[in-house]
C-alpha positions in Angstrom: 49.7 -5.9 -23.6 50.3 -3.0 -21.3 50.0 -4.0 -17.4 46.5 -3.1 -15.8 46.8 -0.8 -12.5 45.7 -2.1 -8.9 42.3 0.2 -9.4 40.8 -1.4 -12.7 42.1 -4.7 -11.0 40.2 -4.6 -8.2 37.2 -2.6 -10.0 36.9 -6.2 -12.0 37.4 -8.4 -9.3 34.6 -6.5 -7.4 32.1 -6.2 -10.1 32.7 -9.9 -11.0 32.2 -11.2 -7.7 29.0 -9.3 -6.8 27.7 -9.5 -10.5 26.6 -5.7 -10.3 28.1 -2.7 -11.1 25.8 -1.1 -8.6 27.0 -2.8 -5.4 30.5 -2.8 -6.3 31.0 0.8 -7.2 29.3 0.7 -3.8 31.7 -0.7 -1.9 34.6 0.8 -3.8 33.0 4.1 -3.0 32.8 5.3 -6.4 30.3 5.9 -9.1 28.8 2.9 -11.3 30.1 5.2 -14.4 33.9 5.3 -12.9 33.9 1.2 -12.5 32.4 0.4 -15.7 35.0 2.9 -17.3 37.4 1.0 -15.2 36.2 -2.3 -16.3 36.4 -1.1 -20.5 39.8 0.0 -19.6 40.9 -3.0 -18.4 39.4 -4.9 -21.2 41.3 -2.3 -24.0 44.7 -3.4 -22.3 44.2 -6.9 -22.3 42.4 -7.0 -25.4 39.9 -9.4 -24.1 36.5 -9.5 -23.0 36.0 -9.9 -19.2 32.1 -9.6 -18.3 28.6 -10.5 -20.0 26.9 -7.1 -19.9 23.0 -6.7 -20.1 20.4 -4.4 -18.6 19.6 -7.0 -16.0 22.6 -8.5 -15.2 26.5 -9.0 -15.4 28.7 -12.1 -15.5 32.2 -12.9 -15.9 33.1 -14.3 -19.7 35.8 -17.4 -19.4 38.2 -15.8 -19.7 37.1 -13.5 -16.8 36.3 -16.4 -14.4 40.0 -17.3 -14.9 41.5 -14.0 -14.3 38.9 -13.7 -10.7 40.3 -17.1 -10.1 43.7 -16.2 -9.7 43.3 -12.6 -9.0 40.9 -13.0 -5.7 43.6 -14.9 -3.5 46.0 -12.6 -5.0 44.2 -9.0 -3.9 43.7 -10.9 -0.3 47.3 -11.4 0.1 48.0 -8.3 -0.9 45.4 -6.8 1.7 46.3 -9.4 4.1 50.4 -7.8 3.3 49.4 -3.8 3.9 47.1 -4.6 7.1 50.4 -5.8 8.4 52.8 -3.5 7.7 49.8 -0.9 8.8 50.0 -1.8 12.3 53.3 -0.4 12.6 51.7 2.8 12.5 50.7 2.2 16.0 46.8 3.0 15.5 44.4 0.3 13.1 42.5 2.4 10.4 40.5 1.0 7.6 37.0 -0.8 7.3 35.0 -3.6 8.5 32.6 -5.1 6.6 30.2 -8.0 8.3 27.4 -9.4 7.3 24.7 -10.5 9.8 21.1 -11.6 10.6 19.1 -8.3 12.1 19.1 -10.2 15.6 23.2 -10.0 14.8 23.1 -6.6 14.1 21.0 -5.5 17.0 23.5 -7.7 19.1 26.6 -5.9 17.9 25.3 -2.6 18.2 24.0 -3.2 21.7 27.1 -5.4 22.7 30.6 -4.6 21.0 30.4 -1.4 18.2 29.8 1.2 21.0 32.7 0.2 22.5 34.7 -0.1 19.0 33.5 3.3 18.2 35.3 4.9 21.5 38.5 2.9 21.1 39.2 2.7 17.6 37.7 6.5 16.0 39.7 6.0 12.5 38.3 2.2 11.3 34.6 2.6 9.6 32.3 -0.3 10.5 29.7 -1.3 7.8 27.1 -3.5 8.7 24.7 -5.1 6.6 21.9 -7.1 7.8 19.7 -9.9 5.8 18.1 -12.6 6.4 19.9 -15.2 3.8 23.0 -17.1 4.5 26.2 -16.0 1.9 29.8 -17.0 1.6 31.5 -13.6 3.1 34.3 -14.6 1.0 32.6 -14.4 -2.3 30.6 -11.8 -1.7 33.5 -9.2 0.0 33.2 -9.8 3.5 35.4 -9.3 6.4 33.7 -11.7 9.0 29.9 -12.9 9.4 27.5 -13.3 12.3 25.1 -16.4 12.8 24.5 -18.9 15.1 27.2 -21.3 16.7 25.5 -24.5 14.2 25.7 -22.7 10.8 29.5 -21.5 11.2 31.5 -22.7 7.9 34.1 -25.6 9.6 36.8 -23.6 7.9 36.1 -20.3 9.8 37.1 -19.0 13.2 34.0 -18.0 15.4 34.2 -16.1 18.7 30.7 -16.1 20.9 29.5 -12.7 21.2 26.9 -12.0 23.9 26.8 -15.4 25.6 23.3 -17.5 25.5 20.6 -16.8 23.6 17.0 -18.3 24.5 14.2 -18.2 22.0 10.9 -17.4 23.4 7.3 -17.1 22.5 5.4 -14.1 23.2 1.9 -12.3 23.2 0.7 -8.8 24.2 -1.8 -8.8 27.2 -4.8 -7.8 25.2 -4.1 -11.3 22.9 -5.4 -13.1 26.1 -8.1 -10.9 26.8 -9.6 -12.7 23.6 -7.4 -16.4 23.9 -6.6 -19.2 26.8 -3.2 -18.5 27.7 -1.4 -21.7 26.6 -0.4 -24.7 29.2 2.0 -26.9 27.0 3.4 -26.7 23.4 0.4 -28.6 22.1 -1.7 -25.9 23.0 -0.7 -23.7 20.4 -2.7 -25.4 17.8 -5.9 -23.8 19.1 -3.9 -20.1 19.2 -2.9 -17.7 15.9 0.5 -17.6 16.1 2.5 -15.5 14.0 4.5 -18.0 11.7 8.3 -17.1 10.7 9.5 -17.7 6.9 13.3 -18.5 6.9 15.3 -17.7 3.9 15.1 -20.7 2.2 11.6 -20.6 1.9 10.8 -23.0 4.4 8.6 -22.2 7.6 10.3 -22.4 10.9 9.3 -25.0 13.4 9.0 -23.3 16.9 10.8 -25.6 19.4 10.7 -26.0 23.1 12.6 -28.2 25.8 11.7 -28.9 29.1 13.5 -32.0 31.6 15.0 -33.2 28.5 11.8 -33.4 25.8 12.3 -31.8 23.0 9.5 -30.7 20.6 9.8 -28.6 17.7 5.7 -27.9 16.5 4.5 -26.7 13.2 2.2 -23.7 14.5 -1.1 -22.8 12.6 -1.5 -19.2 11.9 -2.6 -17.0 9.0 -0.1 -14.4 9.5 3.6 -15.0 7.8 6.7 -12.4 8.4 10.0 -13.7 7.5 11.7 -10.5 9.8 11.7 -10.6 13.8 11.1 -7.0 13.9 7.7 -7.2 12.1 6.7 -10.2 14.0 7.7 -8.0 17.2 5.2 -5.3 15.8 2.3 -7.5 15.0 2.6 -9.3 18.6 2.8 -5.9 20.0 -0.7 -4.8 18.2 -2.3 -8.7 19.6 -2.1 -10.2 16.5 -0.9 -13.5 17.9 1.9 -15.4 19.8 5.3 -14.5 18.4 8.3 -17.2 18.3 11.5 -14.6 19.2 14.8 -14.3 20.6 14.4 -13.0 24.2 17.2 -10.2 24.1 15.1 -8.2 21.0 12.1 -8.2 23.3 13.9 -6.9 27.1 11.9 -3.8 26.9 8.6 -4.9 26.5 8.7 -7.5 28.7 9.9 -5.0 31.7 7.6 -2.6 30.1 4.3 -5.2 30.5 3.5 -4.2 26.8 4.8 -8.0 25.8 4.3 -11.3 27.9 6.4 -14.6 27.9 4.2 -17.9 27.0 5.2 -21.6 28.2 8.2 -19.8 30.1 9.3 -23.3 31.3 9.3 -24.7 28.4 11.5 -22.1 26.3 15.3 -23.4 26.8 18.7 -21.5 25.8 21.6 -22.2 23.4 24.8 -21.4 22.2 24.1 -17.8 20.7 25.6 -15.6 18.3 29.6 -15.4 17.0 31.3 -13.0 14.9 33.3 -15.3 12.3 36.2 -15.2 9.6 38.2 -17.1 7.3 40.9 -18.9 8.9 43.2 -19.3 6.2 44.7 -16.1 6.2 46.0 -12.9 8.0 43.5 -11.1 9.9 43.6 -7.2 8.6 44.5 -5.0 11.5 41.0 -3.2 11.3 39.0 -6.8 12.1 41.4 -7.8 14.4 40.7 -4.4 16.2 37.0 -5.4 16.1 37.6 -9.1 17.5 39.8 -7.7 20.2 37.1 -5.3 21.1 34.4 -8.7 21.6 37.0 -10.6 23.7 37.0 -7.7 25.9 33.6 -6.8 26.1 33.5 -10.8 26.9 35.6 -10.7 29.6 34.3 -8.1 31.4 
């Protein structure tokens, strides 16, 4: 067998992970038809099939979930090995790739990247924003962004941006045509504009006040499953909105937005940046986390 080179190496262990040619050639920066040449290429010098192939899809064979098996720790070691000897050149280069909720996204760009940007020119940043939970591992990530509860216990997490609060809000004309709400309870009378998470279910709004809790399952006929759109349709007076505070600053100094049951909406540990803990941080993240630790401090 003659030995495979780093390129159709990592070609495989990229298309195998994300089970598309598409999104790996992607992230390799490189055209689907360069990979899956790659990928035959690799197969012709092992002789041995490594991927299913169809129109629709692509899967590992067995013999290709062994090789991804030992091959992925391998290829972070290695990555993990060059980040280090790369900080002796006295200035991180590379790339960041994080993965987080758009209220993540919106909080890094308003909160760290700017800052990043300025100090570190050479490292390219790529974010990419959905709604559904993934292992960043798996699925080629450098770190992650979600909320302090639903960190991984094997990851290291850093706050970024201190508190959040969610809220609920309404635009003025809504209560030219509704009874502005007294208590939580009074939302069963209002059309509020109901949130679908990313595991299908509907999201409980819940409120706090003197140390009762309530979560309520709102009526509505209107379902989003992105805060952006439900910031739109609240905006038009298409009913209460359930949000985090910090996407909505401008309209509420603005008027065009209004808080409802202000006492009642409570805040809580907000958003960290996290990553695996079990090996060496590449000098490009590390530049990121160093860049949130001073933004923190400051």
């Amino acid at each position: 067998m003659t030995m495979p080179d780093m390129t159709e190496l990592n070609a495989f262990a990229e298309v195998a992970t994300l089970r598309s040619f598409r999104k790996a050639a992607d992230l390799l920066e490189l055209s689907p038809s360069t990979v899956s040449h790659l990928i035959r290429r690799l197969e012709q010098r092992m002789d041995v099939r490594l991927l299913h192939r169809t129109t629709r899809s692509v899967a590992p064979t067995q013999a290709g979930e062994r090789l991804l098996a030992r091959l992925r720790p391998a290829l972070e070691e290695l990555r993990s090995a060059l980040g280090e000897v790369d900080e002796f050149r006295g200035k991180a280069t590379g790339r960041v790739r994080i993965n987080a909720p758009e209220q993540g996204a919106r909080l890094l760009l308003r909160e760290v990247v700017p800052a990043f940007q300025k100090s570190f020119p050479g490292i390219e940043l790529d974010l990419v924003t959905e709604g559904r939970f993934v292992d960043i591992v798996k699925e080629g990530f450098d770190a992650g962004v979600r909320l302090g509860g639903a960190i991984p216990r094997d990851m290291i997490a850093i706050q970024v941006g201190g508190q959040a609060r969610g809220i609920a809000v309404a635009s003025p004309s809504y209560f030219t045509r509704h009874k502005r709400p007294k208590t939580p309870d009074d939302l069963q009378s209002h059309e509020c504009i109901r949130v679908r998470l990313p595991n299908g279910k509907l999201l409980a709004w819940e409120f706090e006040k003197r140390g009762q809790t309530l979560a309520i399952d709102v009526p509505g006929t209107l379902i989003l499953n992105q805060e952006s759109m439900m910031i739109e349709a609240a905006l038009a007076g298409l009913g209460i909105a359930y949000v985090f505070e910090s996407s909505v600053l401008d309209a509420l100094k603005t008027g065009q937005l209004t808080i409802v049951l202000d006492d009642w909406c409570s805040g809580f540990p907000g958003a960290y940046l996290y990553y695996p803990g079990n090996r060496n941080i590449p000098s490009a993240l590390r530049a990121f986390v160093d860049t949130i630790k001073i933004s923190s401090a400051s």
